[in-house]
C-alpha positions in Angstrom: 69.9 150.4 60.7 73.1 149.9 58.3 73.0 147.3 56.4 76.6 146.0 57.2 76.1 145.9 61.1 75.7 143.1 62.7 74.1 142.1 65.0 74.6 139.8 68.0 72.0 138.0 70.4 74.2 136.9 73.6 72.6 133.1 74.5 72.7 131.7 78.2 73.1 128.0 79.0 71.5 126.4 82.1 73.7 124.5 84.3 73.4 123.0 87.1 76.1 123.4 89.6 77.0 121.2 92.2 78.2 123.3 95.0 79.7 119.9 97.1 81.5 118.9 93.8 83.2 122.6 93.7 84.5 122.8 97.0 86.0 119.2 96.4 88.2 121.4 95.0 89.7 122.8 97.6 89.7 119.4 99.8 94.0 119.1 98.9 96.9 118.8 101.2 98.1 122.4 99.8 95.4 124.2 100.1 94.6 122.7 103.9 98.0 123.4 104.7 97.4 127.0 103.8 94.4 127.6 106.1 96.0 125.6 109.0 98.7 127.6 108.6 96.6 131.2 108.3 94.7 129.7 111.8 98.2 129.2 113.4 98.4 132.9 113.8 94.5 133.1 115.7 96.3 135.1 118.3 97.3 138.2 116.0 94.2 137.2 113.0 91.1 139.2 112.7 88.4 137.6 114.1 86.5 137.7 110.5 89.9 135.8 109.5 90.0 133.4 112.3 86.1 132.6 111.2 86.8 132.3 107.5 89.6 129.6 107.7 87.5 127.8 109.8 84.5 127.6 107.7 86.9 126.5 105.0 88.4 123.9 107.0 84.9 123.2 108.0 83.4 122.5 104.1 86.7 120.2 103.8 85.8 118.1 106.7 82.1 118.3 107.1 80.8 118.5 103.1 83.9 117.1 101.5 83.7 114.3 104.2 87.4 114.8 104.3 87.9 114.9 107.6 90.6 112.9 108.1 92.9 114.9 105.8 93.1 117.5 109.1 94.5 114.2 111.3 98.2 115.5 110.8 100.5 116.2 112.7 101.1 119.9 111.6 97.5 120.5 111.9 97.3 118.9 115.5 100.3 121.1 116.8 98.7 123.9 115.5 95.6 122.4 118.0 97.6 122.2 120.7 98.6 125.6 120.8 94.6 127.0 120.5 93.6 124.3 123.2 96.6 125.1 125.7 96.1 128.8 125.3 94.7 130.0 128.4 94.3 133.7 127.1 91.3 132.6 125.0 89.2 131.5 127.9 86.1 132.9 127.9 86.6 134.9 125.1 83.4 135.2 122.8 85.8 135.7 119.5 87.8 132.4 120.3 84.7 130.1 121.4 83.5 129.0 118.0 87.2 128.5 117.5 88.3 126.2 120.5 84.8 124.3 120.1 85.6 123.4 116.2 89.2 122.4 117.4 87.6 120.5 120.0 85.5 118.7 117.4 88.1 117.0 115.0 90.1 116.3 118.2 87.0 114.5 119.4 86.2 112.9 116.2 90.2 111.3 115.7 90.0 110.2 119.0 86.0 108.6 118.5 88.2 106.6 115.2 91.2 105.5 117.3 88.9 103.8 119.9 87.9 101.7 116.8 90.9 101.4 115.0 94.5 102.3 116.9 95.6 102.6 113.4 94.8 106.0 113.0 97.7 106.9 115.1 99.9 106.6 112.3 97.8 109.2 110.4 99.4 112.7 111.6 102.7 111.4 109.8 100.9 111.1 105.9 99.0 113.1 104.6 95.8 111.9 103.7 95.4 112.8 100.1 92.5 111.5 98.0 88.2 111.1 99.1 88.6 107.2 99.1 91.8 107.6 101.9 89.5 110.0 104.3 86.7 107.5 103.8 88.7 104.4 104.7 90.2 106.2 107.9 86.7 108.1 108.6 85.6 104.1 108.8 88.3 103.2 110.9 89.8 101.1 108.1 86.8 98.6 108.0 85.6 97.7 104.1 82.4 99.7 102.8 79.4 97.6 103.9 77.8 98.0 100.2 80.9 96.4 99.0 81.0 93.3 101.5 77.1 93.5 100.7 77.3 92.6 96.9 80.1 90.2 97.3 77.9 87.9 99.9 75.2 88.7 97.6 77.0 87.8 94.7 78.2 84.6 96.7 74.8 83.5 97.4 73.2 84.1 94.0 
């Protein structure tokens, strides 16, 4: 070997990656807004792309436990027109489609039993983790909190 080469060992680094954490990232109003707006067009969409946006939307609501950031009004229009489109039924491409939709329709309407409240939802967007919490728990305080202050009280 020459003497004036050098020479360079490349060194990995162990991380651990929090997958949950990562898509967090993605759990914004512009970024939902996008996909909402991409699923408006289901009718002339791929099906691949009609699947995709959904399991995006999906991770924001079920993994992020955001949820409630798809409680707007633009999002529920867009809803409306999947749910009131008679073309789709029946159609194998459009099921897991309609049955998502179907879902977080279900799941405002399951928090507005608890808490008419919600209604006012569709109008703000619901931006940060500790906003889709509060409305996921129809605006009732987090029982660990109420748990430590009676605790606390006691002691």
């Amino acid at each position: 070997e020459n003497e004036n080469e050098e020479v360079y060992e490349e060194e990995y680094d162990e991380v651990s990656f929090n997958f949950t954490s990562y898509v967090r990232k993605f759990a914004v109003p512009a970024v939902v807004t996008t996909y909402v707006n991409l699923l408006s067009h289901y009718n002339i969409n791929d099906a691949s792309t009609n699947h995709q946006c959904l399991k995006m939307l999906d991770m924001v609501a079920r993994k992020c436990e955001h949820l409630p950031m798809l409680y707007q009004l633009s999002v529920f229009r867009v809803f409306d027109r999947i749910l009131s489109d008679t073309s789709l039924d029946g159609k194998s491409q459009h099921k897991e489609m309609v049955d998502w939709v179907r879902w977080v329709t279900r799941e405002f309407f399951k928090v507005a039993m608890q808490s008419p409240a919600v209604f006012v939802e569709p109008v703000a967007w619901t931006k940060s983790h500790r906003d889709c919490a509060l409305v996921q728990r129809a605006y009732k305080p987090e029982e660990r909190s109420a748990e430590k202050e009676r605790d606390g009280r006691e002691g």
